[in-house]
TORPATI-38561 format. One record per atom (N, C-alpha, C, O): residue in three letters; chain; atom name; x, y, z. Coordinates in Angstrom, 1 decimal. Example, Ala and Ser with C-alpha at 12.3 -4.5 7.8 and 13.67 -1.06 7.14 Angstrom:
<sites>
aa_ch_at_X_Y_Z
ALA_A_N_13.2_-5.7_7.8
ALA_A_CA_12.3_-4.5_7.8
ALA_A_C_13.2_-3.3_7.8
ALA_A_O_14.2_-3.3_8.5
SER_A_N_12.8_-2.2_7.1
SER_A_CA_13.7_-1.1_7.1
SER_A_C_12.9_0.0_7.9
SER_A_O_13.4_1.1_8.0
</sites>
This chain:
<sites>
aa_ch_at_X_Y_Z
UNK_A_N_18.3_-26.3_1.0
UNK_A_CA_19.6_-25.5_0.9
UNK_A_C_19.6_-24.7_-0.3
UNK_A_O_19.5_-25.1_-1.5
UNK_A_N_19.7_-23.5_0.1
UNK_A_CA_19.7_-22.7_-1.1
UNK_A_C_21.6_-22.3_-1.6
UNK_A_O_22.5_-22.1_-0.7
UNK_A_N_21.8_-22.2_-3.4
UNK_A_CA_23.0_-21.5_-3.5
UNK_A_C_22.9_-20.2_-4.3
UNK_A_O_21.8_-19.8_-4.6
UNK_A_N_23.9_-19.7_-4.8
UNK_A_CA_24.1_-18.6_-5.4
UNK_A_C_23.7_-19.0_-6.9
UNK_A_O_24.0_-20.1_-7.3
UNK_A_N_23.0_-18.2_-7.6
UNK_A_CA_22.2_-18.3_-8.7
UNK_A_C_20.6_-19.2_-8.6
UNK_A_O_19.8_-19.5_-9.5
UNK_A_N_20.5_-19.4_-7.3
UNK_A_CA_19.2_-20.0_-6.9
UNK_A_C_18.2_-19.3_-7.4
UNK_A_O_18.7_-18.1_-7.5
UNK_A_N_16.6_-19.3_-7.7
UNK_A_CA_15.4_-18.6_-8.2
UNK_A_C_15.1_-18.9_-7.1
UNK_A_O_15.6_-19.9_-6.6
UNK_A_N_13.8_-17.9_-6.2
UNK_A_CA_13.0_-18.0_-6.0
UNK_A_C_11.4_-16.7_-6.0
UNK_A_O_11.5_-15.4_-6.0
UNK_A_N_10.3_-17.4_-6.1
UNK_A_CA_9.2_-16.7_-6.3
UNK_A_C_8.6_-16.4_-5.1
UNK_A_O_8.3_-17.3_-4.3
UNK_A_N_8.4_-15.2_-5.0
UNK_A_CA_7.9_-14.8_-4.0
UNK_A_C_6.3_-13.9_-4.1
UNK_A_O_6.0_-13.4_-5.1
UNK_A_N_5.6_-13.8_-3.0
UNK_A_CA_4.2_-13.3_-3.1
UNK_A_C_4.9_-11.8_-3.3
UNK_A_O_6.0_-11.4_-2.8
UNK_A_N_4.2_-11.3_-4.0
UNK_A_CA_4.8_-9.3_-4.0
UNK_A_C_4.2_-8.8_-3.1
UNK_A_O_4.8_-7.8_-2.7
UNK_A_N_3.3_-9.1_-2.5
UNK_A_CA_2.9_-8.3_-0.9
UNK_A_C_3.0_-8.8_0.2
UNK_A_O_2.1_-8.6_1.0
UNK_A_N_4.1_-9.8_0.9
UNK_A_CA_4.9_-10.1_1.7
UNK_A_C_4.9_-9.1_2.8
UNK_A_O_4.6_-7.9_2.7
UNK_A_N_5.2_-9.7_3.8
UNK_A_CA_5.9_-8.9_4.9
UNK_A_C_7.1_-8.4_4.8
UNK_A_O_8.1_-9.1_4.7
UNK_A_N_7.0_-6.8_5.0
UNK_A_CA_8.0_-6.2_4.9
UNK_A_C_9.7_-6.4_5.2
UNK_A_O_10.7_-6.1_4.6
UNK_A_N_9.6_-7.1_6.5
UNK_A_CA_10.8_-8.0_7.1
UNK_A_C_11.4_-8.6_5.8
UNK_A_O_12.4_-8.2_5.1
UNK_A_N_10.5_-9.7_5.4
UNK_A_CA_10.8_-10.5_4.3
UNK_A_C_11.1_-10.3_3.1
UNK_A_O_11.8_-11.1_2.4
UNK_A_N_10.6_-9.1_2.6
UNK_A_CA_10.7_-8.2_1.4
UNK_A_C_12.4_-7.6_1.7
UNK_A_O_13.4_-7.6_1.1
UNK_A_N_12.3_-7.4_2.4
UNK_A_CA_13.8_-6.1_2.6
UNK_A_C_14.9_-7.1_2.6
UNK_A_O_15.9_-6.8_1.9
UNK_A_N_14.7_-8.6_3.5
UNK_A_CA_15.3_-9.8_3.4
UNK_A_C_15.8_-10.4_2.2
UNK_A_O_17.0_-10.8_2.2
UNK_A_N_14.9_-10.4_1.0
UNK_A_CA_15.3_-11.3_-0.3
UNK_A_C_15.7_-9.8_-1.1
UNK_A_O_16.3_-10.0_-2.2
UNK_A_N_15.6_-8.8_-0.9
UNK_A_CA_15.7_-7.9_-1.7
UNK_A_C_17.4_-7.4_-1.0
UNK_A_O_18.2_-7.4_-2.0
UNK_A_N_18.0_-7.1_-0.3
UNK_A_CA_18.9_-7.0_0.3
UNK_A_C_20.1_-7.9_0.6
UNK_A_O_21.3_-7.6_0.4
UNK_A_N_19.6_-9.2_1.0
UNK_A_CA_20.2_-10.2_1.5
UNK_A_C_20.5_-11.2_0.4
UNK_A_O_21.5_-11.4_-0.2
UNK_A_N_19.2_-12.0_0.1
UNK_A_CA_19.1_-12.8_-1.4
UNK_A_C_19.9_-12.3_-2.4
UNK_A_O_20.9_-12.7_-3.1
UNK_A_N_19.3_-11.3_-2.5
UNK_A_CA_20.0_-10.8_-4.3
UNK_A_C_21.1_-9.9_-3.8
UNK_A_O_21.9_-9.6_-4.8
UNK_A_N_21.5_-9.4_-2.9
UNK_A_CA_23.0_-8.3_-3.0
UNK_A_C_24.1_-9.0_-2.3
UNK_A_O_25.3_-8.6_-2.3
UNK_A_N_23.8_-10.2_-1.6
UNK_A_CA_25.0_-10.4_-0.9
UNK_A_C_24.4_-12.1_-1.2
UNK_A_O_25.4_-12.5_-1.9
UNK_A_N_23.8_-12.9_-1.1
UNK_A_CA_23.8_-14.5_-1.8
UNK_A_C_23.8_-14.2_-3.3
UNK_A_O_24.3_-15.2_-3.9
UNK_A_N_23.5_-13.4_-3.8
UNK_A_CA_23.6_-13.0_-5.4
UNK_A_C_22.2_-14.3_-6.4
UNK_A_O_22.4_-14.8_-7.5
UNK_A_N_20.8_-14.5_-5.4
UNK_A_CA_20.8_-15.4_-5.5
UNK_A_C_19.8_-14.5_-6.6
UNK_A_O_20.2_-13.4_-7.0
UNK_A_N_18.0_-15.2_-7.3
UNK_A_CA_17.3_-14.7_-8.3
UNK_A_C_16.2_-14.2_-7.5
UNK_A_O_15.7_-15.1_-6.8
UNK_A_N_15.5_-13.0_-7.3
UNK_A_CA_14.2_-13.5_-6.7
UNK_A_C_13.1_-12.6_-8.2
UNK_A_O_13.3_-11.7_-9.0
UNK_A_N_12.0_-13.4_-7.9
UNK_A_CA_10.7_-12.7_-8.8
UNK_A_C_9.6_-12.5_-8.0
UNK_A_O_8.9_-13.5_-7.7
UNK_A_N_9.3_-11.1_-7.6
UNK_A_CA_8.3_-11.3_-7.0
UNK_A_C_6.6_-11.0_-7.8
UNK_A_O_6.2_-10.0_-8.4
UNK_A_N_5.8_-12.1_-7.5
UNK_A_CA_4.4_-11.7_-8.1
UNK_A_C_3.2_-12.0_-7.4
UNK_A_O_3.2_-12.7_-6.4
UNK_A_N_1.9_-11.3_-7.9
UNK_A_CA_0.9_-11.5_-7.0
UNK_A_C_0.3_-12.5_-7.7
UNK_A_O_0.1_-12.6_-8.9
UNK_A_N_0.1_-13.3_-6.7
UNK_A_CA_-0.8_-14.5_-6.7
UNK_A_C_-2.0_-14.1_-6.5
UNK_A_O_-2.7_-14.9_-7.1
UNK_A_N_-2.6_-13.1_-5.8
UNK_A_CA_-4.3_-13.1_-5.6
UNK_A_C_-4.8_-12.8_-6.6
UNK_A_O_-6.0_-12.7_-6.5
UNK_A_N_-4.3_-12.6_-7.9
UNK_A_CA_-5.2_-12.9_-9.0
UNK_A_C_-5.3_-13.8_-10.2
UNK_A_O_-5.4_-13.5_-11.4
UNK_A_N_-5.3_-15.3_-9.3
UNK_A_CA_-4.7_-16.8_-10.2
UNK_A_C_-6.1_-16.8_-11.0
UNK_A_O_-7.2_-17.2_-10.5
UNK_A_N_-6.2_-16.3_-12.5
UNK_A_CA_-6.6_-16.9_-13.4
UNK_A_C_-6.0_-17.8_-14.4
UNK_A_O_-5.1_-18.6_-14.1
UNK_A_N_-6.6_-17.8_-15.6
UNK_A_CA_-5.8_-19.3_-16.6
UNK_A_C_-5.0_-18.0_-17.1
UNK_A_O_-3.9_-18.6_-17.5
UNK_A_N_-4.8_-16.7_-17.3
UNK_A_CA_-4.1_-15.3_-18.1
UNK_A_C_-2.9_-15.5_-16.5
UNK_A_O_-1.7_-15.5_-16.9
UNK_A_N_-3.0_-15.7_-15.8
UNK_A_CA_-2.1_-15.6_-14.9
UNK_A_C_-1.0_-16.8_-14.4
UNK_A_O_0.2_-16.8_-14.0
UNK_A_N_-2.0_-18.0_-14.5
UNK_A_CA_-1.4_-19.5_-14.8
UNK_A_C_0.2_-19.4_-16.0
UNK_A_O_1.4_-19.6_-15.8
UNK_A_N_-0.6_-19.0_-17.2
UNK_A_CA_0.2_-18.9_-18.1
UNK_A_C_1.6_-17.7_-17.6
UNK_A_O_2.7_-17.3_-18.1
UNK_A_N_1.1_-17.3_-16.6
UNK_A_CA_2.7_-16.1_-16.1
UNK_A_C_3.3_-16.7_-15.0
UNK_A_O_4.3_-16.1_-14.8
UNK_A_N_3.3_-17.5_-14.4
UNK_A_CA_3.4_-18.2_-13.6
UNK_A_C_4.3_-19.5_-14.5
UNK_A_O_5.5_-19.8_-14.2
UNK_A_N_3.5_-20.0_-15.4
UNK_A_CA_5.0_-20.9_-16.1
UNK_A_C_5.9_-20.2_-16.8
UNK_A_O_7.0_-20.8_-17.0
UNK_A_N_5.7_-18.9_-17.2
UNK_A_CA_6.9_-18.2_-17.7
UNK_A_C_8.0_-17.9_-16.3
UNK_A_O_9.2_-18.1_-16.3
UNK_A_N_7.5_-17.7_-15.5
UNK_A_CA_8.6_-17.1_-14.2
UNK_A_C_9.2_-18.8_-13.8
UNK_A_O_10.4_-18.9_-13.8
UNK_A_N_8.4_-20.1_-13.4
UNK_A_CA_9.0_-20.7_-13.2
UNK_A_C_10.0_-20.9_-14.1
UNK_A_O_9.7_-20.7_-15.3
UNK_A_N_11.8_-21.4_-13.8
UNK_A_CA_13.0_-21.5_-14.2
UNK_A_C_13.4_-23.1_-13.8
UNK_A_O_12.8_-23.7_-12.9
UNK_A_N_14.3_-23.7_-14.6
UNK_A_CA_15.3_-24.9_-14.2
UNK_A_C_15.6_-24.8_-12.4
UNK_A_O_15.2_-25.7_-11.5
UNK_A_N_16.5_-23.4_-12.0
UNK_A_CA_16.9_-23.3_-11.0
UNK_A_C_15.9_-22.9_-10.1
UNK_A_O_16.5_-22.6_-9.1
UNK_A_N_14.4_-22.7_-9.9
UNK_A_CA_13.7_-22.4_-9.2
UNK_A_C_13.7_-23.3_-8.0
UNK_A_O_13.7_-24.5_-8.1
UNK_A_N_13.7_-22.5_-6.7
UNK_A_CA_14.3_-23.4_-5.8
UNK_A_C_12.9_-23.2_-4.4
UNK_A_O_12.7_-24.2_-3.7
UNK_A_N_12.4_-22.6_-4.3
UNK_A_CA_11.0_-22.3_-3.6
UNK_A_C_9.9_-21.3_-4.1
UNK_A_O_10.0_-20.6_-5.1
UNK_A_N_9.2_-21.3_-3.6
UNK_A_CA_7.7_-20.2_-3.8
UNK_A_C_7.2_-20.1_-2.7
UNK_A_O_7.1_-21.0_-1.9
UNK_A_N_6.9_-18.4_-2.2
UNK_A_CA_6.8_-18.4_-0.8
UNK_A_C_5.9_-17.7_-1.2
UNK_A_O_6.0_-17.0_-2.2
UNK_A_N_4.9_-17.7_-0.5
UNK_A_CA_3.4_-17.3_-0.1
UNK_A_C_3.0_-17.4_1.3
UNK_A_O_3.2_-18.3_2.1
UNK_A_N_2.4_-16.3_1.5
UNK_A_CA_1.7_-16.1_3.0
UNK_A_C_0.5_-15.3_2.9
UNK_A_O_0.4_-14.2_2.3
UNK_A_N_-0.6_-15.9_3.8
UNK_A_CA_-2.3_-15.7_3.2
UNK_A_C_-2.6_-15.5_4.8
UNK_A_O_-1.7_-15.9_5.5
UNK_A_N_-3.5_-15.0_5.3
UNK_A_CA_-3.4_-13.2_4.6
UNK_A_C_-2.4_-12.3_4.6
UNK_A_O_-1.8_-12.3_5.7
UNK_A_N_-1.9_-11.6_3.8
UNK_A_CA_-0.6_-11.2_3.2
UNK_A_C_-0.9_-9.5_4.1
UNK_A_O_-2.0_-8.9_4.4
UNK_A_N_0.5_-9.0_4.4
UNK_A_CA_0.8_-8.3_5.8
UNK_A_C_0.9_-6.9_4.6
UNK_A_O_1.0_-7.2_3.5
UNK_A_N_1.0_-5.7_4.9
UNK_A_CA_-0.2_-5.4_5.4
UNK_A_C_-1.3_-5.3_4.7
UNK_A_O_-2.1_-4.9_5.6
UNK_A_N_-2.0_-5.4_3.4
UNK_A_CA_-3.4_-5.3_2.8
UNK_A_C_-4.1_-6.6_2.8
UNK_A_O_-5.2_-6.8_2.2
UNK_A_N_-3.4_-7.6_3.7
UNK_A_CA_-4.5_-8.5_3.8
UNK_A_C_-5.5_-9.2_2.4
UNK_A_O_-6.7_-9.5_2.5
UNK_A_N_-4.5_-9.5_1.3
UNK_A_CA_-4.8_-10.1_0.3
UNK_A_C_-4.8_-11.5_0.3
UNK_A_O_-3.6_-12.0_0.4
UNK_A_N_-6.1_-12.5_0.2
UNK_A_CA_-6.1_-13.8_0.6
UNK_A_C_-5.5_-14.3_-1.0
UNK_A_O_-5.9_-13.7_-2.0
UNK_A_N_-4.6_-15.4_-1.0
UNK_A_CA_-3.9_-16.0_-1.9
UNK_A_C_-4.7_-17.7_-1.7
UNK_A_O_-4.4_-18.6_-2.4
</sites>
C-alpha cells in the first residue's frame, strides 16, 4: 500500500506506459516521490548512489530486465 509522500525507485528506461504512469499519476496527483535511475551500470561508484537515493520512506524499487525499448539487461 502505497501513501502520499511515499519514495519510490524506479529503472530510468522503463516502459513508457509506466514512465508516463509515476511521472503523471505518482507525483502530480498521489503527490507521491519517484527517482528514477539506471541500474545497468551497478558498480561499487554506483552502489554508493544507490545508498544515497535510498530514503526512510522508500517504499518499492521497480526494475524490469530487458528494459523496453533499448533492451538494457539489469
Amino acid at each position: 500500500m502505497f501513501n502520499r509522500k511515499d519514495h519510490i525507485i524506479c529503472l530510468d528506461d522503463c516502459y513508457g506506459g509506466t514512465n508516463r504512469f509515476l511521472r503523471t499519476i505518482a507525483v502530480n496527483m498521489w503527490k507521491m516521490d519517484v527517482t528514477f535511475f539506471d541500474f545497468s551500470k551497478i558498480n561499487d561508484k554506483n552502489m554508493i548512489e544507490i545508498d544515497k537515493i535510498l530514503r526512510d520512506n522508500t517504499k518499492a524499487v521497480f526494475i524490469e530486465t530487458c528494459t523496453n525499448p533499448t533492451l538494457k539487461s539489469v
